[in-house]
C-alpha positions as a Markdown table, in Angstrom:
| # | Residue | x | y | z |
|---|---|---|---|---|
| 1 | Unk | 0.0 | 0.0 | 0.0 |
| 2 | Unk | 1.4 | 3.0 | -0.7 |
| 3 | Unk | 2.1 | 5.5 | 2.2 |
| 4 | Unk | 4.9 | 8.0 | 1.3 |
| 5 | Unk | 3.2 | 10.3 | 4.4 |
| 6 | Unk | 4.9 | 11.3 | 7.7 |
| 7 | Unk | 7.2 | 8.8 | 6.5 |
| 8 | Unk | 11.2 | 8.3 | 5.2 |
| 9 | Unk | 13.3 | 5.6 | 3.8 |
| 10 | Unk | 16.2 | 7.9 | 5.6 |
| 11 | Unk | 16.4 | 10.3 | 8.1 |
| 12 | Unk | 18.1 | 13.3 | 6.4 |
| 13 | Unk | 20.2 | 14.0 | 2.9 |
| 14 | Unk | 23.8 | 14.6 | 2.4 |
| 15 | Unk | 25.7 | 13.9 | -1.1 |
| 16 | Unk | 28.8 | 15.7 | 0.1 |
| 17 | Unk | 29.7 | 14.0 | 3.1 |
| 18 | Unk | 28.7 | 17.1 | 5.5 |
| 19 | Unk | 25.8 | 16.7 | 8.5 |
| 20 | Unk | 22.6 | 15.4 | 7.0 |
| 21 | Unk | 19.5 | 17.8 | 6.6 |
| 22 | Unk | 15.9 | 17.2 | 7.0 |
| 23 | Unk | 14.0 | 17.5 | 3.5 |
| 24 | Unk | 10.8 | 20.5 | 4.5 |
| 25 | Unk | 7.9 | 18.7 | 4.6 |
| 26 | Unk | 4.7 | 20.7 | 3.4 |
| 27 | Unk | 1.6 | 20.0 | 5.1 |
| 28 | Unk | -1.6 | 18.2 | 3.1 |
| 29 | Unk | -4.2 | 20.7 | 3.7 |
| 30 | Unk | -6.9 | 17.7 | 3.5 |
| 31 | Unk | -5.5 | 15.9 | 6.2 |
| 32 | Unk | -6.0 | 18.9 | 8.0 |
| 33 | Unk | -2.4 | 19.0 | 9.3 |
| 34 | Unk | -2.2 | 15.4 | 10.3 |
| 35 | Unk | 0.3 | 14.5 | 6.8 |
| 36 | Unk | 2.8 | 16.0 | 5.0 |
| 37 | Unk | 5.1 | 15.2 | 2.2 |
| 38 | Unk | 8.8 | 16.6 | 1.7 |
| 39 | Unk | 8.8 | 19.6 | -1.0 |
| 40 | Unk | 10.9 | 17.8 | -3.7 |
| 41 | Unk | 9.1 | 14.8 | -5.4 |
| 42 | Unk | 9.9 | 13.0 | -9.0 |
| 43 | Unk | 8.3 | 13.3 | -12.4 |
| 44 | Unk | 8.3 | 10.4 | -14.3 |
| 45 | Unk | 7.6 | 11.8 | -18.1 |
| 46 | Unk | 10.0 | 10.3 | -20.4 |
| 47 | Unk | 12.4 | 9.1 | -18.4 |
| 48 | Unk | 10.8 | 6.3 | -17.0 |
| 49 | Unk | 9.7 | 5.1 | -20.3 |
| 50 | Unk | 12.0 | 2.5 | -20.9 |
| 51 | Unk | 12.2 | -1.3 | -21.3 |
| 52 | Unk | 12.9 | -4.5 | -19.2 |
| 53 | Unk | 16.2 | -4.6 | -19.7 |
| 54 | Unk | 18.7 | -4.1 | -16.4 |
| 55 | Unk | 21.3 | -1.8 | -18.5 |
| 56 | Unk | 18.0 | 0.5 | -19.0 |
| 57 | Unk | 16.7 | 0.4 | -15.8 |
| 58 | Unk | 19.9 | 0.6 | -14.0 |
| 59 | Unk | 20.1 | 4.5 | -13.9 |
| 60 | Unk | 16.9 | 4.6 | -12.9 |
| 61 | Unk | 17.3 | 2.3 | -9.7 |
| 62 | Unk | 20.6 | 4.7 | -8.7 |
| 63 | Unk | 18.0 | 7.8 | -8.8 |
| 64 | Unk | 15.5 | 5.9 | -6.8 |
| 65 | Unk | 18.0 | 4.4 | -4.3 |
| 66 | Unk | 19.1 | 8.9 | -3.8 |
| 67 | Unk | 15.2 | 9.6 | -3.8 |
| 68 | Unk | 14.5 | 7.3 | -0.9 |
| 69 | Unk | 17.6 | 7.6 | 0.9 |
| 70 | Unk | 17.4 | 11.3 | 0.9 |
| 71 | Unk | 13.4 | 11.2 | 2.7 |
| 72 | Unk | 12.0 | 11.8 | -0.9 |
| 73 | Unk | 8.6 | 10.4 | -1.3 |
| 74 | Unk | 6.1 | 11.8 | -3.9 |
| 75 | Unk | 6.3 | 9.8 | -7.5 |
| 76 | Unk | 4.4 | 11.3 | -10.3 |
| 77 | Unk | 3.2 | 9.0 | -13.1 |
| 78 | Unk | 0.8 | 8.7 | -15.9 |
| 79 | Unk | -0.7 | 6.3 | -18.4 |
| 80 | Unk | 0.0 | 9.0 | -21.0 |
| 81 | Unk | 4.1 | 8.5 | -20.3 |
| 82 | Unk | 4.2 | 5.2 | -22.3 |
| 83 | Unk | 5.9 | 2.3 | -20.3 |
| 84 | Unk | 6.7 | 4.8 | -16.9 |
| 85 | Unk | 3.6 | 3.5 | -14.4 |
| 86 | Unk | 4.7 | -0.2 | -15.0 |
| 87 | Unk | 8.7 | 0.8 | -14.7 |
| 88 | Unk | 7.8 | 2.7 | -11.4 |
| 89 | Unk | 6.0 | -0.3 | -9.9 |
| 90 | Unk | 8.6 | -2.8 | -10.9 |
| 91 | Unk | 11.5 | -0.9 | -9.3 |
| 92 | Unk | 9.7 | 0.6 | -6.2 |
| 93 | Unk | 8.9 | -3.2 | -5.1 |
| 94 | Unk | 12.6 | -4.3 | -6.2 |
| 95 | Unk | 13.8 | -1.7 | -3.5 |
| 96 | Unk | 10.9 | -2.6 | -1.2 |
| 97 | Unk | 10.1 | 0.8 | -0.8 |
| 98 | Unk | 6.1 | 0.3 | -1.6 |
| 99 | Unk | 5.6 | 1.7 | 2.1 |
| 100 | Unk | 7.8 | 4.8 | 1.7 |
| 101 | Unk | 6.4 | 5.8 | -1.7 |
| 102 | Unk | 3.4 | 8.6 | -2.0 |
| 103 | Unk | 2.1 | 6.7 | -5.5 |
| 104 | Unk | 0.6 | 9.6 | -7.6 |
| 105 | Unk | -1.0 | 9.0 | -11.0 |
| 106 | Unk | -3.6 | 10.1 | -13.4 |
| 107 | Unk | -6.5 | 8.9 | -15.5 |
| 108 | Unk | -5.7 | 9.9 | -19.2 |
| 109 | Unk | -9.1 | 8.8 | -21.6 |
| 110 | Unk | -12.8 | 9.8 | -22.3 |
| 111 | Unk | -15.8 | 7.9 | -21.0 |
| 112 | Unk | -17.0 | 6.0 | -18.2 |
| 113 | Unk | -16.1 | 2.7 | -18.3 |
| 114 | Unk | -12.2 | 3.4 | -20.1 |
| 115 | Unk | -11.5 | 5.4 | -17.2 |
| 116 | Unk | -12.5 | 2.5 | -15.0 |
| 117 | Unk | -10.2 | 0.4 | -17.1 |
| 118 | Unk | -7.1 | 2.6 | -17.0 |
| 119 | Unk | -7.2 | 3.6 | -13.4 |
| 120 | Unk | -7.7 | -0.5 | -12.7 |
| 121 | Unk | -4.5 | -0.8 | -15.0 |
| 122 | Unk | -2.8 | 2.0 | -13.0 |
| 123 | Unk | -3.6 | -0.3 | -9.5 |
| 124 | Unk | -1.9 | -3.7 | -11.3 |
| 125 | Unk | 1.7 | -1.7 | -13.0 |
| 126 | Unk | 2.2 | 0.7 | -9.9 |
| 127 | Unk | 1.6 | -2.7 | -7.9 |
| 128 | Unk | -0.1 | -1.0 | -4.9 |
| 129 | Unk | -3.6 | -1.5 | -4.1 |
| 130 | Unk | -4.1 | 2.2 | -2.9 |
| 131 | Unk | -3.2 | 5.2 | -4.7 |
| 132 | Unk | -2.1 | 7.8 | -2.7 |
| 133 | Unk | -3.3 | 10.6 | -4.9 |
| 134 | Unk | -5.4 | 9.7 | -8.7 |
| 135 | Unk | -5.5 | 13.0 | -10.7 |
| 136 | Unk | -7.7 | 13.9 | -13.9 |
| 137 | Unk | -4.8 | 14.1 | -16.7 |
| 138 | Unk | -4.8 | 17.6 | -18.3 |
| 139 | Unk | -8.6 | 18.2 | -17.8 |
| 140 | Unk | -9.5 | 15.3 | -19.8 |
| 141 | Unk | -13.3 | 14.4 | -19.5 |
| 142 | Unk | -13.2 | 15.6 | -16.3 |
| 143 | Unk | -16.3 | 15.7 | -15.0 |
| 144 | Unk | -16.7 | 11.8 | -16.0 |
| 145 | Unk | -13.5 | 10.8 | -14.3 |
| 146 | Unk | -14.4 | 13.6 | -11.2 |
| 147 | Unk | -17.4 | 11.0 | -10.4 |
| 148 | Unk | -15.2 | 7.4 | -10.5 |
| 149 | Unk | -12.3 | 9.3 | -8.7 |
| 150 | Unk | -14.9 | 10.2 | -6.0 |
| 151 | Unk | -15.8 | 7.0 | -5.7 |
| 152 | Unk | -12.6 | 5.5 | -5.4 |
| 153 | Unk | -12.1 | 8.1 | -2.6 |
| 154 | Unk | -15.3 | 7.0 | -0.7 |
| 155 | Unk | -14.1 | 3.6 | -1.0 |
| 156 | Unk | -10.7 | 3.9 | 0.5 |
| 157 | Unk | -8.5 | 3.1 | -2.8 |
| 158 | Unk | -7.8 | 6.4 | -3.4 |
| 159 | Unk | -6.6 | 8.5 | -0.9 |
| 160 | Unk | -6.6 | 12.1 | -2.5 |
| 161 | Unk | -8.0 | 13.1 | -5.8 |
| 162 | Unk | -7.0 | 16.1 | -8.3 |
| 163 | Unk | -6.9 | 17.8 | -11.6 |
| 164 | Unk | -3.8 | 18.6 | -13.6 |
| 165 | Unk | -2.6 | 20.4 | -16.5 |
| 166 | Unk | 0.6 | 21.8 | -18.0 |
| 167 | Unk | 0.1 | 25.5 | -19.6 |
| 168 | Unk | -1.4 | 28.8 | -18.0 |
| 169 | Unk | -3.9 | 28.8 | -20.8 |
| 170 | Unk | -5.4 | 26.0 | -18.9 |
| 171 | Unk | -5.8 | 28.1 | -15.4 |
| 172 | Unk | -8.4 | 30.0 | -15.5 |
| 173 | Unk | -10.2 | 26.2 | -16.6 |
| 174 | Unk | -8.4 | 25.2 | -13.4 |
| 175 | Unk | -9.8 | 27.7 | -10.8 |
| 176 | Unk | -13.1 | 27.2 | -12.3 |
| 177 | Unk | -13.3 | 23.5 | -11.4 |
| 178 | Unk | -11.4 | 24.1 | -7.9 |
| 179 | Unk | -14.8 | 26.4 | -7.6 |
| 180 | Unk | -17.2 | 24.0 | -8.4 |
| 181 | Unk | -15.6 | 20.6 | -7.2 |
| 182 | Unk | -13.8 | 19.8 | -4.4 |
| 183 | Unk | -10.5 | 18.2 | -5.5 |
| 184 | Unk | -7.5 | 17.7 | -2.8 |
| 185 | Unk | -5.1 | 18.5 | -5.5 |
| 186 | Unk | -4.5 | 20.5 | -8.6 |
| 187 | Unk | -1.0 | 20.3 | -10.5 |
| 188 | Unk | -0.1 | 23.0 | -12.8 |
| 189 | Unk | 3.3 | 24.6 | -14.3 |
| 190 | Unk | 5.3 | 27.0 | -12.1 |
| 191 | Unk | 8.9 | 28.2 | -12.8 |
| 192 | Unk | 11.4 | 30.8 | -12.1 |
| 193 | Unk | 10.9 | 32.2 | -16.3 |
| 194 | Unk | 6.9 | 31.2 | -15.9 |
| 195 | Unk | 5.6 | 33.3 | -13.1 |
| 196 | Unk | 1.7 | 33.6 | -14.0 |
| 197 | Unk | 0.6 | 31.2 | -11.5 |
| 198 | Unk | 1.7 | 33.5 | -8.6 |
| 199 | Unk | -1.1 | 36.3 | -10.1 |
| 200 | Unk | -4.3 | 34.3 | -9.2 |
| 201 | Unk | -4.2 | 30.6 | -8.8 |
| 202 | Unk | -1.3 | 29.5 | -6.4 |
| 203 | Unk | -3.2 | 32.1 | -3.7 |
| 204 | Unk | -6.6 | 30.8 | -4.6 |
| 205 | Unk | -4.8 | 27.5 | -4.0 |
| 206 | Unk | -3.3 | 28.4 | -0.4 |
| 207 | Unk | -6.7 | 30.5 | 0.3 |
| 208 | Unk | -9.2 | 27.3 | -0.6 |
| 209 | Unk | -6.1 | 25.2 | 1.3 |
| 210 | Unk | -5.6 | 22.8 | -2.1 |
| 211 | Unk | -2.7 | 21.4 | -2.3 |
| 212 | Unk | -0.4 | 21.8 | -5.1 |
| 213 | Unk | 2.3 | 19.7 | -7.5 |
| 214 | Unk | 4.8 | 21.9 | -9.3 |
| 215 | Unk | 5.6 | 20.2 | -12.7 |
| 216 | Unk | 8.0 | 21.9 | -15.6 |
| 217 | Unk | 10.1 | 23.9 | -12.7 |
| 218 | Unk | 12.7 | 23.5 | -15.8 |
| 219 | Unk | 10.8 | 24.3 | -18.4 |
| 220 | Unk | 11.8 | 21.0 | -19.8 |
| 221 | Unk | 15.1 | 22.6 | -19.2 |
| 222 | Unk | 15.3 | 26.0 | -21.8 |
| 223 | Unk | 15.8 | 27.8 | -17.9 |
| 224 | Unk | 19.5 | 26.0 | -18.2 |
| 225 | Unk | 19.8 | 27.2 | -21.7 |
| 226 | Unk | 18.9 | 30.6 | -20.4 |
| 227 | Unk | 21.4 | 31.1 | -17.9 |
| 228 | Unk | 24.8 | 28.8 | -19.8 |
| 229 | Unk | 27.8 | 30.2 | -19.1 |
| 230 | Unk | 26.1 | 33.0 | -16.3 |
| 231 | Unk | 27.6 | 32.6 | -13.1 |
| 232 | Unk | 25.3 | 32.2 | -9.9 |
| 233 | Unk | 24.4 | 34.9 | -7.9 |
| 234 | Unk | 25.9 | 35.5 | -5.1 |
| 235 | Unk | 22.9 | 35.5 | -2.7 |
| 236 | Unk | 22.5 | 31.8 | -4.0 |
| 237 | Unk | 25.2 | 30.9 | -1.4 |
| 238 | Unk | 22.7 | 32.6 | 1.4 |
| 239 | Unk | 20.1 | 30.1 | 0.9 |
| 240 | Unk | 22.4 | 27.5 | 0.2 |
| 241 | Unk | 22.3 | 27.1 | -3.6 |
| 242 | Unk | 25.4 | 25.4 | -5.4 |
| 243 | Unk | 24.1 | 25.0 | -8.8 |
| 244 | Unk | 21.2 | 26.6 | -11.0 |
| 245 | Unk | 18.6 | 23.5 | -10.7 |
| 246 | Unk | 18.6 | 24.5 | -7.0 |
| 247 | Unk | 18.1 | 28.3 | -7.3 |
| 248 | Unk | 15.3 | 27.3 | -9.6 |
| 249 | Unk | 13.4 | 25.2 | -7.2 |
| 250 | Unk | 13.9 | 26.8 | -4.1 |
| 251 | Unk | 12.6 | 29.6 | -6.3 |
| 252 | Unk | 9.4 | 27.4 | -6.5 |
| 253 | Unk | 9.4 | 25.5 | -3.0 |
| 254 | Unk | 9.2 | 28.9 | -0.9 |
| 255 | Unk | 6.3 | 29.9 | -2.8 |
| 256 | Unk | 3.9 | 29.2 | 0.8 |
| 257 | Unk | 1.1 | 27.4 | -1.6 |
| 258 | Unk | 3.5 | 24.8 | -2.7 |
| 259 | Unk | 3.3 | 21.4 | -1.8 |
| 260 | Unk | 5.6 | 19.6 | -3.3 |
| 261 | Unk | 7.4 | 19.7 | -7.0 |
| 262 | Unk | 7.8 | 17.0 | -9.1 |
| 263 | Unk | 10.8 | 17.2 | -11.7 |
| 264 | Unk | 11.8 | 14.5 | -14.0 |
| 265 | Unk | 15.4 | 13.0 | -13.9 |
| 266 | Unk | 16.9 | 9.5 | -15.2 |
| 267 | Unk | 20.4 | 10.7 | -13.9 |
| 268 | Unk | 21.8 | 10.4 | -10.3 |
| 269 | Unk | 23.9 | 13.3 | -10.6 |
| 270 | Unk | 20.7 | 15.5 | -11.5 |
| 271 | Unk | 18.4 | 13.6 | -8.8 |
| 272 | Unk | 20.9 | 14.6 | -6.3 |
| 273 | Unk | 21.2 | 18.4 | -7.4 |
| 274 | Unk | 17.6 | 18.5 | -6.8 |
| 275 | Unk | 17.1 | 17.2 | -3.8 |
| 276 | Unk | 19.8 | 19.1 | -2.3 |
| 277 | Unk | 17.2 | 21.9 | -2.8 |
| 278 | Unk | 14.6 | 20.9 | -0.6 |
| 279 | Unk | 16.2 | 21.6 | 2.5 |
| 280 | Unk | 17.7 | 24.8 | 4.3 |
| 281 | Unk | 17.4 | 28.2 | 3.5 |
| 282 | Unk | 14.2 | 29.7 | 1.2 |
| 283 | Unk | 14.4 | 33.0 | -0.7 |
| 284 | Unk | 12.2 | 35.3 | 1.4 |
| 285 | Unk | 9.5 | 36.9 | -0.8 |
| 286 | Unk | 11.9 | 40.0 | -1.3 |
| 287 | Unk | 14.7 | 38.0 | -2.5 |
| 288 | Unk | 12.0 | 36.1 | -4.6 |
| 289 | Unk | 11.3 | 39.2 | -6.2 |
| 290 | Unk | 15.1 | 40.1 | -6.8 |
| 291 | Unk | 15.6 | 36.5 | -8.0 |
| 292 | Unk | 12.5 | 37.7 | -10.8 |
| 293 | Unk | 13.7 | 40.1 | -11.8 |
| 294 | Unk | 17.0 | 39.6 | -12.3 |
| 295 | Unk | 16.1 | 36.4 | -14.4 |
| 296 | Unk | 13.8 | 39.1 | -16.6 |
């Protein structure tokens, strides 16, 4: 059963051999302050697409072996990223971390009973037989899904339920179902170069108390191509930054509405970097505003 809440596979993070530190949890606001998850999760879009082969999947164990060790608990999945849902199950139970995992995945189709279906398929590859979090994938028939999610909830199979998407076109459809329905979740893009979230919807978000995933803190990584060859500010060092990933997602995490962020990695190197960003020091909202604006 998945868990991944108030939970760790480790009790801190350190990659370079200093005193380990705690990974900031973020509270659920559904639980009503009885579970939290840390603020860096995983994405698994594209690079968990891969075969059955242990020279494929290899890379991906070293990233999972960091993501537990390091307190990490909130895996992103979808039936819409190819081969990543069963990939995810098959190398969360060879670790035997199926108790330490916060299983999150989507329903990605149009009618009743193929939702059923996928979501039934999503149970048998994740290999858990409770979801921690089942989200509707990028608005699709959404008020279909919104009833057999529900359900699922009511029945105990499902622990939270959401709505995601990926573009701010999409938010004003987003805050209009948050309105009308009342999801535990809503996913939605959010980056240092892609600030229009922080106008209406992440404090709708915090006011409503919905919790929120962070996906594309990268921008599927043009933010790197934006700042190559730039040297790091030197506030970074004041809230503990050694690289640009974790400037970028500390960015995110001290945003107060956000939950947890989900970025996608096949490399150890990169899981690492990220990770390291999820504890210590957060910008304060005036250095946020410096950090803006000197990205432009």
């Amino acid at each position: 059963m998945g868990v991944g809440i108030g939970m760790a596979g480790s009790s801190g993070i350190s990659f370079a051999g200093g005193k380990p530190h705690e990974l900031i949890r973020r509270p659920i606001p559904a639980s009503h302050g009885s579970q939290s998850v840390p603020v860096i999760g995983m994405g698994t879009w594209n690079t968990f697409d891969v075969g059955s082969a242990a020279a494929e999947r290899a890379p991906l164990l070293e990233v999972l072996q960091a993501f537990y060790q390091a307190g990490a608990t909130v895996i992103d999945s979808s039936p819409m990223y190819g081969r990543a849902e069963a990939v995810t199950g098959d190398l969360v139970a060879q670790l035997g971390q199926q108790q330490h995992t916060f299983f999150a995945t989507k329903v990605w189709t149009s009618g009743l009973e193929k939702g059923v279906e996928q979501i039934e398929q999503s149970f048998r590859l994740l290999r858990t037989p409770r979801l921690d979090l089942l989200q509707i994938h990028n608005l699709v028939d959404w008020q279909t899904q919104a009833s057999t999610l529900r359900s699922l909830k009511e029945a105990g199979r499902v622990r939270y339920i959401g709505i995601t998407h990926y573009t701010v076109a999409a938010y004003a459809d987003l805050e209009a179902i948050l309105r009308a329905e009342p999801f535990d979740f809503v996913q939605f893009n959010y980056s240092l170069a892609t600030r229009d979230a922080e106008q209406h919807l992440l404090p709708f978000c915090q006011e409503r108390g919905i919790a929120v995933l962070i996906n594309r803190p990268f921008e599927e990584g043009a933010l790197f191509t934006q700042v190559n060859g730039r040297k790091l500010p030197g506030y970074a060092r004041d809230i503990g930054c050694s690289s640009w990933a974790q400037l970028f997602l500390k960015y995110v995490i001290a945003h107060p509405a956000v939950t947890c962020v989900i970025p996608a990695t096949s490399r150890l190197s990169h899981m690492q970097d990220n990770l390291s960003a999820g504890s210590g020091n957060l910008p304060d909202e005036k250095l946020r505003q410096r950090m803006a604006k000197d990205f432009g």
